[in-house]
C-alpha positions as CSV (number, residue, x, y, z in Angstrom):
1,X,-10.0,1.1,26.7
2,X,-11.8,4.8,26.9
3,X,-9.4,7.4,27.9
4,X,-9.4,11.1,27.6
5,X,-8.0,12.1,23.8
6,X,-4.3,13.1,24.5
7,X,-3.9,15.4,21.9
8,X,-7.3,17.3,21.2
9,X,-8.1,21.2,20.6
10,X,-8.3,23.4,23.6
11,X,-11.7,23.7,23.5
12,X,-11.9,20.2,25.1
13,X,-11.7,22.0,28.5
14,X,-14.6,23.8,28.1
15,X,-16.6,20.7,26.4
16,X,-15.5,18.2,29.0
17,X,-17.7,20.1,31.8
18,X,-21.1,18.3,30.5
19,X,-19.6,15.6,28.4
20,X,-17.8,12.1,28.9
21,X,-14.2,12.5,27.4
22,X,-14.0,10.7,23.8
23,X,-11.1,8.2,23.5
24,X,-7.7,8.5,21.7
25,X,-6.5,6.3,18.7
26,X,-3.4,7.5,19.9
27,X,-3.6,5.8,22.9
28,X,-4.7,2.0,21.2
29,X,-2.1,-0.5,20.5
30,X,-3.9,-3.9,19.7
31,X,-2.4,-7.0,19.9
32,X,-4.4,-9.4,16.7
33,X,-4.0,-13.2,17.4
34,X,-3.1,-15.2,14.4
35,X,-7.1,-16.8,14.9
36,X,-8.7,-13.6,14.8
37,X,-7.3,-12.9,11.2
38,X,-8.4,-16.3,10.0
39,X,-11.6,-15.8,12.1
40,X,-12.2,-12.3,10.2
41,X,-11.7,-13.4,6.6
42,X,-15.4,-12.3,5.9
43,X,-17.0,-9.3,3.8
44,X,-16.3,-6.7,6.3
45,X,-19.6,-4.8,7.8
46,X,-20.6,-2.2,4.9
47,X,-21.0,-5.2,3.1
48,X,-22.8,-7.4,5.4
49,X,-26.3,-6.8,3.6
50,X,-25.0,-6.6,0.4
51,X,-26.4,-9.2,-2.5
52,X,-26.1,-8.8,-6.4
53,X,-29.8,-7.8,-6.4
54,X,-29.0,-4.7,-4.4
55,X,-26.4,-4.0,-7.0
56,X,-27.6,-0.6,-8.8
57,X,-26.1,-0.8,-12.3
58,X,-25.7,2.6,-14.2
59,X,-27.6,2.4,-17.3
60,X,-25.4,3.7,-19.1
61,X,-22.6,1.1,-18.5
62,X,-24.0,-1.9,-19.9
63,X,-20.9,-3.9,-18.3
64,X,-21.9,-3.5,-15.0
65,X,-25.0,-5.3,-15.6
66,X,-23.0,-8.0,-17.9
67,X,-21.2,-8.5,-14.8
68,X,-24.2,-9.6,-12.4
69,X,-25.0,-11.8,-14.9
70,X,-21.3,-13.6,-15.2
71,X,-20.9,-13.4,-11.4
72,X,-24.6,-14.9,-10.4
73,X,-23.7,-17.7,-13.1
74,X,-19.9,-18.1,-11.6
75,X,-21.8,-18.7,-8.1
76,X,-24.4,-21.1,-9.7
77,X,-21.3,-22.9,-11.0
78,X,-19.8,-23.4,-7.6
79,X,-23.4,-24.4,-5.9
80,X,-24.4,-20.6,-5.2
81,X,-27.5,-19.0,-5.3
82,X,-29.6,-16.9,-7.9
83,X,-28.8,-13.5,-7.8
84,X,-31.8,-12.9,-6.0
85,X,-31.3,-15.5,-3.3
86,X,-33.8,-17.6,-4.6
87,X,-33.3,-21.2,-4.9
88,X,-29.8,-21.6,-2.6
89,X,-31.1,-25.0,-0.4
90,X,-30.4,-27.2,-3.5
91,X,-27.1,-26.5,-3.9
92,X,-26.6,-27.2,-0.3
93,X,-26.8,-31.2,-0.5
94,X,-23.9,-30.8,-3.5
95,X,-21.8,-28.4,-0.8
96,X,-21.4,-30.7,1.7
97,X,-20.9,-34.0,-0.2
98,X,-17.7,-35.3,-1.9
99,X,-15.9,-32.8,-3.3
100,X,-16.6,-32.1,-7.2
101,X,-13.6,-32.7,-9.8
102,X,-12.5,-29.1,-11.2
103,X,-14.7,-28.0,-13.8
104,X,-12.9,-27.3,-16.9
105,X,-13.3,-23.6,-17.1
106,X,-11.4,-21.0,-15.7
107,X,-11.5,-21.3,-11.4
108,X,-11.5,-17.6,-11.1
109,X,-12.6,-14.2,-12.2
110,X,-11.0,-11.0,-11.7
111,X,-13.4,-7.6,-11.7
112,X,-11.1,-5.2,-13.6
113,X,-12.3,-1.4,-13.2
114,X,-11.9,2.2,-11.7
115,X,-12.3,2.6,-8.1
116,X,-15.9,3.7,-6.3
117,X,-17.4,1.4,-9.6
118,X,-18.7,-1.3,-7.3
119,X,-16.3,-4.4,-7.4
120,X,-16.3,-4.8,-3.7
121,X,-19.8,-4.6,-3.7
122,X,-20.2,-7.6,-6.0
123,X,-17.2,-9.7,-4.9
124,X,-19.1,-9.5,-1.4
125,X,-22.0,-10.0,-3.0
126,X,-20.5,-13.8,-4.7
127,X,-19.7,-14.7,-1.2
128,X,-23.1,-14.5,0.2
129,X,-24.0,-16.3,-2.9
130,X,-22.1,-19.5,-2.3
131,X,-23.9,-21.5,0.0
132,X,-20.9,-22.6,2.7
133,X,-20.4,-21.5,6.8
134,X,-17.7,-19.0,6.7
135,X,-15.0,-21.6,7.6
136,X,-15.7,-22.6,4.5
137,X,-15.4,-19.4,2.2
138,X,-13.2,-16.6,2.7
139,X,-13.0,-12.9,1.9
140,X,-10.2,-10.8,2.8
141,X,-8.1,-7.7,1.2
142,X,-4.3,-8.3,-0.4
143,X,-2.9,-7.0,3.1
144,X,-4.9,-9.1,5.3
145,X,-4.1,-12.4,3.4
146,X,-0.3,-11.5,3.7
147,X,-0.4,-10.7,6.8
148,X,-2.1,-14.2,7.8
149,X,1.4,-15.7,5.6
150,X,3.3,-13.6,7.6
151,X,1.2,-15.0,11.2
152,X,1.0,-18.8,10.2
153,X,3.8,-19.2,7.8
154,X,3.3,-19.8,4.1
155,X,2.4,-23.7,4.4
156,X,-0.1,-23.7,7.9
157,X,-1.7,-21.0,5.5
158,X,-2.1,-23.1,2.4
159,X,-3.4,-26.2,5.3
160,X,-6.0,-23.1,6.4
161,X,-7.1,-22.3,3.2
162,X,-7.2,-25.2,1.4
163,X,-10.3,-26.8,2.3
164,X,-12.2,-23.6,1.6
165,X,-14.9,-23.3,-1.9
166,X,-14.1,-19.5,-2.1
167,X,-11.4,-17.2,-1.6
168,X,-12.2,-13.7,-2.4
169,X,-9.0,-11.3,-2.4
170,X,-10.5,-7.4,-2.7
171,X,-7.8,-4.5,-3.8
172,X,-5.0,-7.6,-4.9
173,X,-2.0,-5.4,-5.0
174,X,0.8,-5.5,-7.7
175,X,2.8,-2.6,-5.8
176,X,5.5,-5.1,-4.1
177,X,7.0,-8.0,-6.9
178,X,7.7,-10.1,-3.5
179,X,4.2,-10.1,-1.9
180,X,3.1,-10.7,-5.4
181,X,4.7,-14.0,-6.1
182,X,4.2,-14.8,-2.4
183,X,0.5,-14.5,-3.0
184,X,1.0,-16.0,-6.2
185,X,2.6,-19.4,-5.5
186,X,-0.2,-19.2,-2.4
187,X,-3.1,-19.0,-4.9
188,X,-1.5,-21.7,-7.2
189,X,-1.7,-24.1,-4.4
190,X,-5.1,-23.5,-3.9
191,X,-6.1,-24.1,-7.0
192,X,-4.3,-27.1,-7.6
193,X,-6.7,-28.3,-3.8
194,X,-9.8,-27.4,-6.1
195,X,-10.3,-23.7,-4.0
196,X,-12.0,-21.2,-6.2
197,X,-10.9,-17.3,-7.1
198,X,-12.2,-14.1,-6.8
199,X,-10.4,-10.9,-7.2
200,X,-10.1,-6.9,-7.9
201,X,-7.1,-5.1,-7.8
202,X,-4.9,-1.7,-7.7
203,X,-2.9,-0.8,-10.2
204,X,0.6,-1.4,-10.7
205,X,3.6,1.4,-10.6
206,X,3.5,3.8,-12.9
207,X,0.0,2.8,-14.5
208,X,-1.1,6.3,-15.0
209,X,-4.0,5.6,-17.8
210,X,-7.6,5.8,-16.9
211,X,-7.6,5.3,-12.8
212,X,-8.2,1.8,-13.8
213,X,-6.2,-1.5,-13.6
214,X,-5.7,-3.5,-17.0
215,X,-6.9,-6.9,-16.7
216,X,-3.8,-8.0,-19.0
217,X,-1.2,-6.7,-16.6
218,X,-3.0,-8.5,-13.9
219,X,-2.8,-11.9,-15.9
220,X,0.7,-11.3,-16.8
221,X,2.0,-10.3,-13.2
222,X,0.2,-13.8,-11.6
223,X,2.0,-15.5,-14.6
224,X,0.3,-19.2,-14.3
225,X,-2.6,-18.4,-12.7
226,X,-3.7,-16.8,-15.8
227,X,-5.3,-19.2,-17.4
228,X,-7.8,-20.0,-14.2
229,X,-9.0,-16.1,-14.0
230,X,-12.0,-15.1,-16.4
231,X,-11.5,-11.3,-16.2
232,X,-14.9,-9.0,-16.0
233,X,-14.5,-5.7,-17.1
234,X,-16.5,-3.0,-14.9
235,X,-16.5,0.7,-16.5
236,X,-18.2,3.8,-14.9
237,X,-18.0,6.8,-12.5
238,X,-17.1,6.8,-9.2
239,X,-20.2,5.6,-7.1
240,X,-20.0,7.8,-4.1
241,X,-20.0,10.9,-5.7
242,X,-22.8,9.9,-8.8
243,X,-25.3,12.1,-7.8
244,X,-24.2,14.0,-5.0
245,X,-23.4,16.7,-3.6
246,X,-20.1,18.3,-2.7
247,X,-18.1,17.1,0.5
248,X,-18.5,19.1,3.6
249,X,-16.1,21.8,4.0
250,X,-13.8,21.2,7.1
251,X,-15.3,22.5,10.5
252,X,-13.4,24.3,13.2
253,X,-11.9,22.8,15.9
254,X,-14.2,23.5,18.7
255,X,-17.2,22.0,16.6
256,X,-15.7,19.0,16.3
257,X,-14.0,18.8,19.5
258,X,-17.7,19.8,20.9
259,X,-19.2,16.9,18.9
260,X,-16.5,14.4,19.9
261,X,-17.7,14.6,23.6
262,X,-21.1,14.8,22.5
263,X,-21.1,11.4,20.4
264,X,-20.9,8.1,22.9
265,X,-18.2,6.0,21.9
266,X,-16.6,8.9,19.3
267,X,-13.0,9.0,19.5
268,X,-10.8,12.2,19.1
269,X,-6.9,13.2,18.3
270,X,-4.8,15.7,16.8
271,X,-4.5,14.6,13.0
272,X,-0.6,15.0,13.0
273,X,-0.4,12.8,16.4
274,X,-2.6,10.2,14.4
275,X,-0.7,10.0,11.6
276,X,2.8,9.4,14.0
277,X,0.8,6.6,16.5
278,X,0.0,4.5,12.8
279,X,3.7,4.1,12.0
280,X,4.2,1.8,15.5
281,X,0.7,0.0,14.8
282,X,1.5,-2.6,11.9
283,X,-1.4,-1.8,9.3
284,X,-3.1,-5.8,9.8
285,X,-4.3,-4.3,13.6
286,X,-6.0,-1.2,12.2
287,X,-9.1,-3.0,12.4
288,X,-8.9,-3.4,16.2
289,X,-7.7,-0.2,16.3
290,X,-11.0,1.4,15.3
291,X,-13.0,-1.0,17.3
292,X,-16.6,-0.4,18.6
293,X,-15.6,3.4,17.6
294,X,-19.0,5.4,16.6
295,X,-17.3,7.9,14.8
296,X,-13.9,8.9,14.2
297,X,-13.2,13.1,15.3
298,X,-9.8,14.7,13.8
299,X,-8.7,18.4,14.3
300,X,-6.0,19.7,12.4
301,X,-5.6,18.0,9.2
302,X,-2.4,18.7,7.2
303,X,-0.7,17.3,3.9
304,X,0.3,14.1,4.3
305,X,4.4,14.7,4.6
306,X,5.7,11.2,2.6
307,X,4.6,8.5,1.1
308,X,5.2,5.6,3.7
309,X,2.6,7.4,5.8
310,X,0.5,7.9,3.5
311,X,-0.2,4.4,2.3
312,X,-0.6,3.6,5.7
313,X,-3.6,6.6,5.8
314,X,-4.9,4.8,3.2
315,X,-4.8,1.6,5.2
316,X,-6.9,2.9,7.7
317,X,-9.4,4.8,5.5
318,X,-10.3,1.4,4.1
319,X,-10.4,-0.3,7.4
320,X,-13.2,2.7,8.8
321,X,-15.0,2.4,5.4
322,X,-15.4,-1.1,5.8
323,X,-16.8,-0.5,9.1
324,X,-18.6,2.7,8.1
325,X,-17.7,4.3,10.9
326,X,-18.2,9.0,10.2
327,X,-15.1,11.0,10.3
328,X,-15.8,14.6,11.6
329,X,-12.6,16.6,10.7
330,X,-10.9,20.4,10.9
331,X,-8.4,21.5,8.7
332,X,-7.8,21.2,5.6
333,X,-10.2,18.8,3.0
334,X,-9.5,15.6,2.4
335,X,-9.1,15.9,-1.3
336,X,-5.8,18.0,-0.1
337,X,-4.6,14.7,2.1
338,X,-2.0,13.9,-0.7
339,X,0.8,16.2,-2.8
340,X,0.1,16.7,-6.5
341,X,3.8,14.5,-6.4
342,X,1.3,11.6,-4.8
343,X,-1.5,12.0,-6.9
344,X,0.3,11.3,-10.4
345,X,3.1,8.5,-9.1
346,X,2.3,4.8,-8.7
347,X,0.1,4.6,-5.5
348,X,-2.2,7.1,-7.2
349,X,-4.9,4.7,-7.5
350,X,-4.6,4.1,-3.4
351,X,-4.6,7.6,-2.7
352,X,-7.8,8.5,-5.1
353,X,-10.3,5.9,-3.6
354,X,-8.8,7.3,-0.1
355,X,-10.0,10.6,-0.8
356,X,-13.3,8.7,-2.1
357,X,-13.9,6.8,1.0
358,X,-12.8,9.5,2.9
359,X,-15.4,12.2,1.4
360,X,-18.1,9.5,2.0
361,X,-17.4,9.1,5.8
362,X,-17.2,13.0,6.0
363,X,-20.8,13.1,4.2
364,X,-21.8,10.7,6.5
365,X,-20.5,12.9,9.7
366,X,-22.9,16.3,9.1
367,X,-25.5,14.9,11.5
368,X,-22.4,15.0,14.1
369,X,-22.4,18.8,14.5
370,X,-25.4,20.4,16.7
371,X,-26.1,17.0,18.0
C-alpha cells in the first residue's frame, strides 16, 4: 500500500534524500466486506482500555458522577460488572444460560450532553462491563450501523443483531428523518428479541441552544422506543481542552513535510487533494482508509468550501480520533476548518467536536516536529 504522497509541498524533494517517502490518503481506495463491519462493531481503539473507574468526573458536575452510578447499575442489571471490574465471573453462568424474560424497566439509556463531556467514554465503558465475547455485544456509531443496513439489508441485520445482550449506538444522528426511522424500526426489533440499548446523540437541525442535545427531542424523534430509554443527563466543559493549553499554531510546510518522511508509517497529502479523494471514498471505508497510519501529515489547510464535504471531514476526524492517530498540519488552524455560516446552522454540533478532536490530535503531533 506505501506509495510516495502525490500531492505534497516541494520541499519533499529535498527530504526524500535521507528519508522513505510517506504514503498518500489520496492514493487509498478500500474495499470493506460486509463481515468486516459486523466484525468491527467494538469500542474502537482510544477506548480499548477504557472502564467507568477511569472515568474522571468534574467535581463540579455532580451528574457526571450520578451517571457512573446509573450506568455501573444498568450493567449489573444485564449481568455486568462493578464499575471497578470486580466481581464479573458470577454474572457469567446467568450470560450464557437461557435467556432472561425482559425486566420491566426501561431496556435502554441514552447519555444526553455537550460534546468532549465524556459519553463515549462511558458507553465504552458499559460495554466492557457486560460480561459477553464481542459476537455477543456490539458498539458502533449511527453511520456504521446504517451502513451495515445498507451491506446486509434491513432484515439479515435484525438476524445479526438480534442475538446480541448490548447494542451501543455512539453520536445516534437525528440529521436525516429517513435514516432515523430506518434505525428506528431496526432498534424496535431488537428490543422486541430482548437486545438491550445504549445511546448518545447529535443534535437535530436547527437546535442551536446549549451545544447539547435535549433528551426530549431524542424520545420524541424514536417515537415508541421512548418508553425503553432511561435518559442520563451529562453537563460540563469540553474535556479535551479542561485544563490545557492552547492548540498548536499551524507549522510550515517544509516542517511537516520534513516530519512526514521522518515518521515510519506517517502519511502525507495536500489538504485540498484530501478533501476531493473523500468524496469517491463512501464515509463507512474511512476506517480502512487510515489503516496502520502512525500519524496523519496535511499541508495547506483551507476553509472547508460546502457543507457535503465538510460532514464528510468530520467523518474522518472521528474515524482518526478513534484510532488516535496525530495530525501534523500547515495552514490555517483547525478552529478556522468551518464558515461562521457552518458553525451556527444545524450540523454545528458535528463541526464543534471536529474542531475538538481535531485540536487533540494536533496536541498530540508536537513531538512530530524535530524528530
Amino acid at each position: 500500500m506505501s506509495t510516495r504522497a502525490s500531492h505534497a509541498s516541494p520541499a519533499i524533494t529535498e527530504a526524500a534524500s535521507s528519508e522513505a517517502a510517506p504514503v498518500s490518503l489520496c492514493v487509498r481506495e478500500p474495499h470493506v466486506p460486509a463481515d468486516r463491519l459486523v466484525a468491527e462493531m467494538v469500542p474502537p481503539p482510544r477506548f480499548d482500555s477504557v472502564r467507568f473507574d477511569t472515568y474522571i468526573p468534574d467535581p463540579n458536575q455532580p451528574s457526571q458522577t450520578d451517571a457512573v452510578k446509573a450506568l455501573s447499575s444498568f450493567a449489573e442489571g444485564l449481568g455486568g460488572a462493578h464499575a471497578s471490574g470486580a466481581g464479573r465471573r458470577p454474572g457469567l453462568s446467568r450470560w450464557f444460560a437461557k435467556k432472561p424474560a425482559a425486566p420491566s424497566g426501561p431496556r435502554g439509556v441514552y447519555l444526553d450532553g455537550g460534546y468532549g463531556v465524556g459519553k463515549t467514554h462511558l458507553l465504552a465503558s458499559l460495554w466492557h462491563a457486560t460480561p459477553a465475547e464481542p459476537g455477543l455485544k456490539a458498539f458502533g456509531t449511527f453511520v456504521e450501523l446504517t451502513n451495515l443496513v445498507g451491506a446486509l439489508g434491513f432484515q439479515q441485520t435484525v438476524r445479526t443483531l438480534s442475538g446480541h445482550r448490548l447494542l451501543c449506538i455512539d453520536e445516534f444522528e437525528l440529521d436525516d428523518p429517513g435514516d432515523t426511522v430506518l434505525v428506528s424500526s431496526l432498534l424496535s426489533r431488537l428490543v422486541e428479541e430482548g437486545v438491550a440499548l445504549a445511546a448518545t446523540s447529535n443534535t437535530l437541525p436547527g437546535k442551536l441552544g446549549e451545544g447539547r442535545f435535549a433528551a426530549a427531542d431524542f424520545l420524541r424523534e424514536i417515537q415508541g422506543l421512548s418508553a425503553h430509554f432511561r435518559p442520563l443527563r451529562i453537563d460540563g466543559e469540553d474535556y479535551r481542552h479542561r485544563g490545557l493549553p492552547e492548540a498548536p499554531a499551524p507549522y510550515s510546510d517544509e516542517q511537516v513535510t520534513k516530519a512526514a518522511y521522518a515518521t515510519p508509517g506517517a502519511s502525507l497529502d495536500d489538504f485540498p487533494h484530501l478533501l476531493d479523494h473523500l468524496a469517491k471514498v463512501h464515509p463507512s471505508r474511512y476506517g480502512a482508509l487510515t489503516d496502520d497510519l502512525t500519524a496523519v501529515c496535511l499541508t495547506d489547510v483551507t476553509a472547508v468550501p460546502d457543507q457535503s464535504t465538510a460532514l464528510r471531514l468530520v467523518v474522518l476526524a472521528d474515524r482518526l480520533y478513534d484510532r488516535e492517530v496525530p495530525v501534523l498540519a500547515s495552514g490555517l488552524p483547525f478552529d478556522r476548518l468551518f464558515s461562521e455560516e457552518m458553525l451556527k446552522g444545524g450540523y454545528r454540533k458535528k463541526y464543534f467536536r471536529a474542531i475538538s478532536r481535531l485540536t487533540a490530535l494536533a496536541r498530540d503531533a508536537k513531538g512530530l516536529v524535530g524528530q
